[in-house]
C-alpha positions as CSV (number, residue, x, y, z in Angstrom):
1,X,-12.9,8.6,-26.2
2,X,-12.7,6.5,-29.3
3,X,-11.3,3.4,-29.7
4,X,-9.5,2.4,-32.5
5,X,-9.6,-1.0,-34.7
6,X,-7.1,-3.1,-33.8
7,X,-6.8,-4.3,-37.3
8,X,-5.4,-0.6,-38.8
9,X,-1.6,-1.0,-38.0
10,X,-1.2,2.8,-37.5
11,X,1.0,4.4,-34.4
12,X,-1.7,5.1,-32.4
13,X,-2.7,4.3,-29.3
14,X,-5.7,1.8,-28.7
15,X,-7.8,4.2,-26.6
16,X,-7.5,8.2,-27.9
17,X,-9.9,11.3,-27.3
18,X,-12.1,12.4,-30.1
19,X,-10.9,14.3,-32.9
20,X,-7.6,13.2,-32.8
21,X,-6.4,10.6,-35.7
22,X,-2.9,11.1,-36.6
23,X,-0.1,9.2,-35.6
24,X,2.1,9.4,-33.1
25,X,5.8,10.5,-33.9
26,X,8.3,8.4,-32.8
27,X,11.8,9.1,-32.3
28,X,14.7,7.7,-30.3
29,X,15.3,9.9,-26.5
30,X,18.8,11.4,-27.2
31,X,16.6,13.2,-30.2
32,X,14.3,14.4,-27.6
33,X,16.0,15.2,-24.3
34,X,19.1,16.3,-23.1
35,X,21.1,15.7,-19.9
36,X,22.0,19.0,-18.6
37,X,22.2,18.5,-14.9
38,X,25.1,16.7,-12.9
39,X,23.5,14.9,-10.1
40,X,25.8,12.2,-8.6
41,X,28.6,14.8,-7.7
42,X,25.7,16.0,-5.3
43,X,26.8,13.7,-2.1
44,X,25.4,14.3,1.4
45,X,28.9,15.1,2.0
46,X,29.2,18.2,-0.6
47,X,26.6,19.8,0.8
48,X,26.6,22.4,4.2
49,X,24.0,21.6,6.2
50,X,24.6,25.0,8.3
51,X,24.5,27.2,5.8
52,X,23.3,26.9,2.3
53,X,20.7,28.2,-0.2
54,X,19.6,25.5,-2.3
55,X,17.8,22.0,-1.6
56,X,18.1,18.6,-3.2
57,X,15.4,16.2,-3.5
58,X,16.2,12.8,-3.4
59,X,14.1,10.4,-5.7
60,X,13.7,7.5,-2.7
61,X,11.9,10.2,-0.8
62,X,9.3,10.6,-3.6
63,X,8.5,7.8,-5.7
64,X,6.2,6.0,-4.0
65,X,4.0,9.5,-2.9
66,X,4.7,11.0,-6.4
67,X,4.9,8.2,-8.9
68,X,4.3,10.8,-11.5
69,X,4.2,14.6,-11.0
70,X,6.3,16.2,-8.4
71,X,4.7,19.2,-7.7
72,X,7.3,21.4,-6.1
73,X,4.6,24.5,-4.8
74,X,1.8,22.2,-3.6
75,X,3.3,19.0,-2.1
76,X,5.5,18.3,1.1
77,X,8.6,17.0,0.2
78,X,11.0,16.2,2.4
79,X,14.2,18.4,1.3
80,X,17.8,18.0,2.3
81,X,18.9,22.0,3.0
82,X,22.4,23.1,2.1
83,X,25.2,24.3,-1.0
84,X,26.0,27.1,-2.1
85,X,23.9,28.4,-5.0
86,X,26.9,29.6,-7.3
87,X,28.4,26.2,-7.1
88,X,25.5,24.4,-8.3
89,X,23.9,26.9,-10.4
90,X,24.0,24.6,-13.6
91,X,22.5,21.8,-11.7
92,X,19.4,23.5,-11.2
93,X,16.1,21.9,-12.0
94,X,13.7,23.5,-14.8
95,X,9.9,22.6,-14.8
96,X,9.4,19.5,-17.2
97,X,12.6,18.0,-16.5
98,X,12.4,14.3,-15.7
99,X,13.9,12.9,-12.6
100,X,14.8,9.4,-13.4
101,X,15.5,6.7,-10.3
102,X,19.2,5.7,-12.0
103,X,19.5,2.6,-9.2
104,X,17.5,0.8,-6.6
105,X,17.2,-2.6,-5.2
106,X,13.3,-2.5,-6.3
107,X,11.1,-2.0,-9.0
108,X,11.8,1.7,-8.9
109,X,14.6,1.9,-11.0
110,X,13.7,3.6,-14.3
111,X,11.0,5.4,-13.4
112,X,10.4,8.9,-13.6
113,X,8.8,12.0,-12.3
114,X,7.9,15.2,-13.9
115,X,9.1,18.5,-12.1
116,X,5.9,20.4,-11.5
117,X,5.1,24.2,-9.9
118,X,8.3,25.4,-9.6
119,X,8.6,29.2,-8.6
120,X,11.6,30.4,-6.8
121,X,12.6,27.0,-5.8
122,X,16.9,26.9,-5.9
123,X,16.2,23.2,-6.0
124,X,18.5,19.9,-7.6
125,X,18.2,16.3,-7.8
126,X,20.2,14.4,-4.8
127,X,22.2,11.0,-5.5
128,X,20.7,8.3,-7.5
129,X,19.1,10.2,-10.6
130,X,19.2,11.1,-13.9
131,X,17.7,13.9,-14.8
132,X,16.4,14.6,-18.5
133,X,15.1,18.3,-20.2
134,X,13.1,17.7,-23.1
135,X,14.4,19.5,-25.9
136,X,11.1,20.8,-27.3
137,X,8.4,22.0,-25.0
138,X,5.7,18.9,-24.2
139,X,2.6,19.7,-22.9
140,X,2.4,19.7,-18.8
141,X,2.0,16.3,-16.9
142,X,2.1,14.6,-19.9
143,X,5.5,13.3,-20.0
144,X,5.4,12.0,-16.6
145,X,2.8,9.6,-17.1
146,X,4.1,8.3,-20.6
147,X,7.5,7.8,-19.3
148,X,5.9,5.8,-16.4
149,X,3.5,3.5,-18.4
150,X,4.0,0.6,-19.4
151,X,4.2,1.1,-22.6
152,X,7.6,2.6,-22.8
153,X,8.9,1.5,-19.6
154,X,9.0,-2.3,-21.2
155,X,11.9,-1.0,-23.3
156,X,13.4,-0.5,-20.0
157,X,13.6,-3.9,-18.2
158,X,16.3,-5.4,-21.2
159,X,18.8,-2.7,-20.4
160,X,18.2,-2.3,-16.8
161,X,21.6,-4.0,-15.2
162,X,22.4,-5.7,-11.3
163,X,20.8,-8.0,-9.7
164,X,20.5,-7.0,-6.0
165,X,21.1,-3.3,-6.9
166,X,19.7,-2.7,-10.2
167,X,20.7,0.2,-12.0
168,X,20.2,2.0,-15.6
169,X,22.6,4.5,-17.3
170,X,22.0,7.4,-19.3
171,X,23.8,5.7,-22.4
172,X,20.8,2.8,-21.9
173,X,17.7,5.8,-21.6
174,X,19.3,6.7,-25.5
175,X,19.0,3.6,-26.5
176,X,15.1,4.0,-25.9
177,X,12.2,4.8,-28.1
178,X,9.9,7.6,-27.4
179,X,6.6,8.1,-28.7
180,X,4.2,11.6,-28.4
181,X,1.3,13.0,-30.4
182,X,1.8,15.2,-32.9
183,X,-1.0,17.7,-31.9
184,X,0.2,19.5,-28.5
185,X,-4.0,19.7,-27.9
186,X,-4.0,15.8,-27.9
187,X,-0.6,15.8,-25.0
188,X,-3.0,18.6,-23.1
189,X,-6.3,16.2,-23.1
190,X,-3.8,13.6,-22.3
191,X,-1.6,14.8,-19.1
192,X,-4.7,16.8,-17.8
193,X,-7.4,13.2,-17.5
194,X,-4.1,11.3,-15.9
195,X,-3.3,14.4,-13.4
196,X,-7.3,14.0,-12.8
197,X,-7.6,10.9,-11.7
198,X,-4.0,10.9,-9.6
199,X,-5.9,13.8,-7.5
200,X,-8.9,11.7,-7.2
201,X,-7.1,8.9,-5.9
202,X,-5.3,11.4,-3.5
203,X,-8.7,12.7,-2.1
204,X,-9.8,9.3,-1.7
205,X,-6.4,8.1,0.0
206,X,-6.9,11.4,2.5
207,X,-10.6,10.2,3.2
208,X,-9.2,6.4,4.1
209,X,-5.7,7.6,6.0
210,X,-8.4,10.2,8.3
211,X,-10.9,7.3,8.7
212,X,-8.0,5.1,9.9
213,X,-7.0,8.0,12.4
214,X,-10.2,8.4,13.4
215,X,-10.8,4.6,14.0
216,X,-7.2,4.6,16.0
217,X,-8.5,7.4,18.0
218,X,-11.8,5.5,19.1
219,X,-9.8,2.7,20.1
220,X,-7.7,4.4,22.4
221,X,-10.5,6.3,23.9
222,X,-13.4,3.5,24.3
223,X,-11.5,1.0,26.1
224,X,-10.1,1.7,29.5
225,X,-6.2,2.3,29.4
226,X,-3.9,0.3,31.6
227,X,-5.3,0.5,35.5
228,X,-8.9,2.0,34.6
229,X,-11.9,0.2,34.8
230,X,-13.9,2.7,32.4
231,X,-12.9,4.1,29.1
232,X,-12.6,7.8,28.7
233,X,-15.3,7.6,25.9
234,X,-18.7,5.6,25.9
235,X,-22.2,5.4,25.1
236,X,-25.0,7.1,26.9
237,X,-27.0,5.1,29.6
238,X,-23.8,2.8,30.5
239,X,-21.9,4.0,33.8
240,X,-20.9,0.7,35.6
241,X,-17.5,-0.3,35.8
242,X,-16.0,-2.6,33.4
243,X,-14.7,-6.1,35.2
244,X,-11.5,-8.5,34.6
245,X,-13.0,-11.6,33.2
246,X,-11.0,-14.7,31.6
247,X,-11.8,-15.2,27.6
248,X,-12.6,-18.8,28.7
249,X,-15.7,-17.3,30.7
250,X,-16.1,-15.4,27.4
251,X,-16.0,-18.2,24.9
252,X,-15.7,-21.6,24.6
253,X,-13.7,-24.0,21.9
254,X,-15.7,-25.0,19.0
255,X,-14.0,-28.8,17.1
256,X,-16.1,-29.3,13.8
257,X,-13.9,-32.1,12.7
258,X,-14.2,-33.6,9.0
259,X,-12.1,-36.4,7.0
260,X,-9.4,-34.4,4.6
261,X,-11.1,-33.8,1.4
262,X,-9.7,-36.0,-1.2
263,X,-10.1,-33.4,-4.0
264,X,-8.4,-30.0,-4.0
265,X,-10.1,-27.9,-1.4
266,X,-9.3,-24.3,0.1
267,X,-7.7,-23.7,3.6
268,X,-7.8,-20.6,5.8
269,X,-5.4,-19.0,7.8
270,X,-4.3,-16.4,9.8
271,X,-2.2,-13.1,9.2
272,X,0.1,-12.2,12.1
273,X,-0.2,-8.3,13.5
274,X,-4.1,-9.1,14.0
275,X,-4.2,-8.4,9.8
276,X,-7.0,-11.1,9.1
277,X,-7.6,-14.1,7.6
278,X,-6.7,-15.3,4.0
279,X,-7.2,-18.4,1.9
280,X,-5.2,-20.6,0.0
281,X,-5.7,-23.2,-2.4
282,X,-4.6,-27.0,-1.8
283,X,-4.6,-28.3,-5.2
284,X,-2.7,-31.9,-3.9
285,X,-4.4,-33.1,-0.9
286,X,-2.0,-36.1,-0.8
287,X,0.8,-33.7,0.0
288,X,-1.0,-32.5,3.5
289,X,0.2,-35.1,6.4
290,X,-3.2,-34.9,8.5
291,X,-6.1,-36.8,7.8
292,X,-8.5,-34.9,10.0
293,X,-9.1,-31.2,9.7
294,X,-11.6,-28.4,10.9
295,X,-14.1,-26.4,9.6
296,X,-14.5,-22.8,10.2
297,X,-17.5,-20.5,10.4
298,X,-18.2,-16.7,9.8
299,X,-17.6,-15.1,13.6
300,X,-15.7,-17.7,15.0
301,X,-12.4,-16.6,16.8
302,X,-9.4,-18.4,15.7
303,X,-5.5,-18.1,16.8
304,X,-2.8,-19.4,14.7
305,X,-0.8,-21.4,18.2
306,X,2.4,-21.2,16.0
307,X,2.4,-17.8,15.5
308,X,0.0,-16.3,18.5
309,X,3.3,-14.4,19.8
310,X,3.4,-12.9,16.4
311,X,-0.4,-11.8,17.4
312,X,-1.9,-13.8,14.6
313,X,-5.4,-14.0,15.9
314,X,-8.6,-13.0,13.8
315,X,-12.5,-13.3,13.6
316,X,-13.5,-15.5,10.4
317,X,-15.0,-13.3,7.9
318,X,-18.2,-14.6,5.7
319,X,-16.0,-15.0,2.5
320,X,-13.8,-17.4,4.5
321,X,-17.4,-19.1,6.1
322,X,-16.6,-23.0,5.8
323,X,-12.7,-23.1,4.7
324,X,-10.9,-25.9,6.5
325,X,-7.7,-25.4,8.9
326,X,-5.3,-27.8,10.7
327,X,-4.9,-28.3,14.6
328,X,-3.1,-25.6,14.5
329,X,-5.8,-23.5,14.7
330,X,-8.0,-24.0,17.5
331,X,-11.7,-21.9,17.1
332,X,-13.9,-20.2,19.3
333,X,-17.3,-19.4,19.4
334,X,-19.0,-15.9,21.6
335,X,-22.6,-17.4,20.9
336,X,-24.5,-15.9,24.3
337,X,-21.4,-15.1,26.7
338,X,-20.1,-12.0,24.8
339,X,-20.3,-10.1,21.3
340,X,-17.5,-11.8,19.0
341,X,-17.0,-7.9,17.3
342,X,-16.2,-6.2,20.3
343,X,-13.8,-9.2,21.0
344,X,-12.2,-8.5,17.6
345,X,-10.9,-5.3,18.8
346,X,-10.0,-6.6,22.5
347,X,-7.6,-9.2,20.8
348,X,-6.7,-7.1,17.8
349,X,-5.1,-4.5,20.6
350,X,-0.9,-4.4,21.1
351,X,-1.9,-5.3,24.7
352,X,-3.5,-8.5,23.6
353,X,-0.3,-9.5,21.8
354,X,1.7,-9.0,24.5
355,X,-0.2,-11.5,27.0
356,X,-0.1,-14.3,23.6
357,X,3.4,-13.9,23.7
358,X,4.2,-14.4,27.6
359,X,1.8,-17.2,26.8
360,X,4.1,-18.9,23.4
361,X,7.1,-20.2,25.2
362,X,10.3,-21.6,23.6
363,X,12.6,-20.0,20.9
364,X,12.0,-18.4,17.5
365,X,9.7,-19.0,14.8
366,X,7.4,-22.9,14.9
367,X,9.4,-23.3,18.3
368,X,7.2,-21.1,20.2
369,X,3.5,-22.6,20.7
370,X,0.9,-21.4,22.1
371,X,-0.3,-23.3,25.1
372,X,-4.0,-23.1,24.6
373,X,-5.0,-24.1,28.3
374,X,-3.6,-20.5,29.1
375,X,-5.3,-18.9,26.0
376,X,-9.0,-18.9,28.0
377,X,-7.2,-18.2,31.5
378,X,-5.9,-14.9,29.9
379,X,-7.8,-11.6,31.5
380,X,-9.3,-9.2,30.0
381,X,-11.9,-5.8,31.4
382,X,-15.6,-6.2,29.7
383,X,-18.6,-4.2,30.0
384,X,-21.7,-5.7,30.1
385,X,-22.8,-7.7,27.0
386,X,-25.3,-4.7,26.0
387,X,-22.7,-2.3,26.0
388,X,-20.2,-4.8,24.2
389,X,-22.6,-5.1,21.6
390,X,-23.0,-0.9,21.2
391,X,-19.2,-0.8,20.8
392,X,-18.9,-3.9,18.3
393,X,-21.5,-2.4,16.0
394,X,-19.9,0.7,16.0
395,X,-16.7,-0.1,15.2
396,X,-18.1,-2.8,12.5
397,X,-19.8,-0.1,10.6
398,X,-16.6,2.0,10.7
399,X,-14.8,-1.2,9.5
400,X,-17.3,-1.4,7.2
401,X,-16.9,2.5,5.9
402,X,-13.4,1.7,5.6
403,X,-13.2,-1.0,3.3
404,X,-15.7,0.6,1.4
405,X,-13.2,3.5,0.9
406,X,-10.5,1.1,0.1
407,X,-12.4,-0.9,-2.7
408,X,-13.1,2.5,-4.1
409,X,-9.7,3.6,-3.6
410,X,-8.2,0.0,-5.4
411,X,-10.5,-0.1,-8.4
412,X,-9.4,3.7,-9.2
413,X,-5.5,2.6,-9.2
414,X,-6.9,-0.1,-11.2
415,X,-9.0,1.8,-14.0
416,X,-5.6,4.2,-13.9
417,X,-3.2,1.2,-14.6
418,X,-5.7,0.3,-17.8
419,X,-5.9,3.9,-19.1
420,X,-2.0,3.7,-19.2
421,X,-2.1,0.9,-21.1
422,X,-4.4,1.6,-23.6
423,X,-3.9,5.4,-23.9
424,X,-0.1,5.5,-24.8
425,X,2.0,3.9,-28.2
């Protein structure tokens, strides 16, 4: 790819394959595309669920799976089933015809997706869309990622209408620009190296969704289920029976208390459903009532006592190592009674949030405290420290494995939402 210097005022785009040097054509959308198909008489009322020989896709269904391209052959989608095909015969959908989200009470309004494989699909679009044809034949996938970039979808936001509900009306999408290559080769190169790197990001969503399954599955099958005293899965060379121990046999409190920082500092806290820890940054310390507060240190176990019955408990991480908290956050060290990772999963388990909440008493929300006395009398079944430490590691690599997956799976969305940016006018 070439990029092009910013100080030629030519409609281009910033970032273009080689070869290609002419500009773009632009022309308003009512020039380009036409609205053939009638989609809001198409109620879930109108149509016979019994008996019926066409479908209708519904936009909500698909956006967030299909932000682009709706391939109709190879993708699931999940179809409503009815009508008769002579009365909606001239709602039909063609292949290239955009499917436009026409209101929402999100971000989704406005966008579009680009039919895709259709064969002999009887298929329309259900409530809430627009659907546009192009009037001259564009090259394949390329529409849907131009009418989704950035780039033209700014023109959007100024005529989108509603507050809780926004919505945007054909007469608005004519008031729009659009802007395409001249050479049908260049809309090829184009649609093809977006439609590439959507099916890489799919393989590498598959990869992380079957290494989530497959951690889900471990869990259920390497800790004993409710009335065992051995899982169903384990190492070799372990046999003995797991025993009921209290977490205060298990760990003990850990108080590393420190004057409040009189500069701005960063705090830690925890997520609730056992989703981590996160940081914030205190840029006022005047505004914090305490004077003392704690530090906290890679491995320690801490539990939000506000919010316990929401299970927010978590093991500190290293890029959290030596962030402060308040009171409300008592910590806990494993040092020499048990392994601290296999721990993360024991108290990361629904189970686990079940006995914090019989153990948070009072009403909703700050009203409900954990009482931490009963924190270390809770019971839990352990192995011996050997085989604690087998499972801790394992599942730590395949925590490991995971978010290795996910950064690769974030910087890809990322390097896609820059080519958008760069590669359209």
């Amino acid at each position: 790819m070439a990029k092009i210097d910013d100080s030629v005022k030519k409609k281009v785009p910033e970032l273009r394959f080689k070869g290609f040097t002419d500009d773009w054509e632009e022309r308003k959308f009512d020039e380009c595309f036409n609205f053939p198909v009638s989609t809001n008489s198409l109620s879930r009322a109108l149509l016979n669920y019994d008996e019926g020989d066409i479908k209708s896709v519904h936009y909500g269904d698909i956006l967030i799976k299909y932000p682009a391209i709706l391939n109709i052959k190879n993708d699931k989608i999940p179809y409503i089933t009815g009508g008769k095909l002579e009365k909606y015969k001239s709602s039909l959908l063609e292949n290239g015809d955009l499917i436009f989200a026409d209101a929402a009470e999100d971000e989704t309004v406005g966008k579009a997706v680009e039919v895709n494989g259709l064969t002999e699909e009887n298929l329309v679009a259900g409530l809430h869309t627009i659907v546009a044809r192009p009037k001259d034949k564009k090259a394949e996938f390329f529409l849907g990622y131009y009418i989704n970039s950035n780039t033209y979808h700014r023109q959007l936001l100024r005529l989108i209408q509603g507050s809780k509900v926004s919505s945007i009306s054909k007469g608005n999408l004519q008031k729009t620009l659009v802007s395409f290559p001249k050479d049908f080769e260049e809309q090829q190169k184009i649609g093809a190296f977006f439609k590439k790197i959507d099916d890489t990001i799919a393989l590498h969503q598959r990869k992380l969704d079957l290494l989530k399954e497959q951690k889900k599955g471990y869990l259920q099958k390497m800790f004993p289920k409710n009335g065992a005293k051995v899982p169903e899965l384990r190492f070799a060379g372990f046999a003995d029976d797991w025993e009921e121990r209290k977490l205060g046999e298990l760990v003990e409190q850990i108080i590393r208390e420190v004057p409040k920082p009189n500069k701005p500092y960063y705090r830690m806290s925890v997520r609730s459903h056992a989703k981590g820890t996160f940081k914030q940054f205190v840029d006022n310390p005047e505004n914090v009532a305490m004077d003392k507060l704690f530090v906290v240190k890679k491995d320690d176990l801490v539990v939000n006592i506000t919010f316990a019955w929401e299970h927010a408990i978590a093991v500190v991480n290293e890029e959290n190592d030596g962030l402060l908290v308040s009171h409300r956050f008592p910590t806990y060290r494993a040092d020499g009674k048990s392994d601290i990772e296999f721990l993360h999963h024991v108290v990361s388990k629904e189970n686990f949030r079940r006995k914090l909440e019989f153990i948070s008493p009072g009403g909703a929300g700050r009203n409900r405290v954990l009482n931490k006395k009963d924190f270390l009398k809770l019971k839990i079944f352990v192995p011996k420290i050997e085989e604690q430490q087998k499972i801790g590691s394992f599942f730590k690599q395949l925590d490991n494995t995971i978010a290795l997956h996910q950064r690769k799976l974030d910087l890809l969305k990322e390097q896609k939402k820059g080519f958008l940016q760069k590669m359209f006018v």
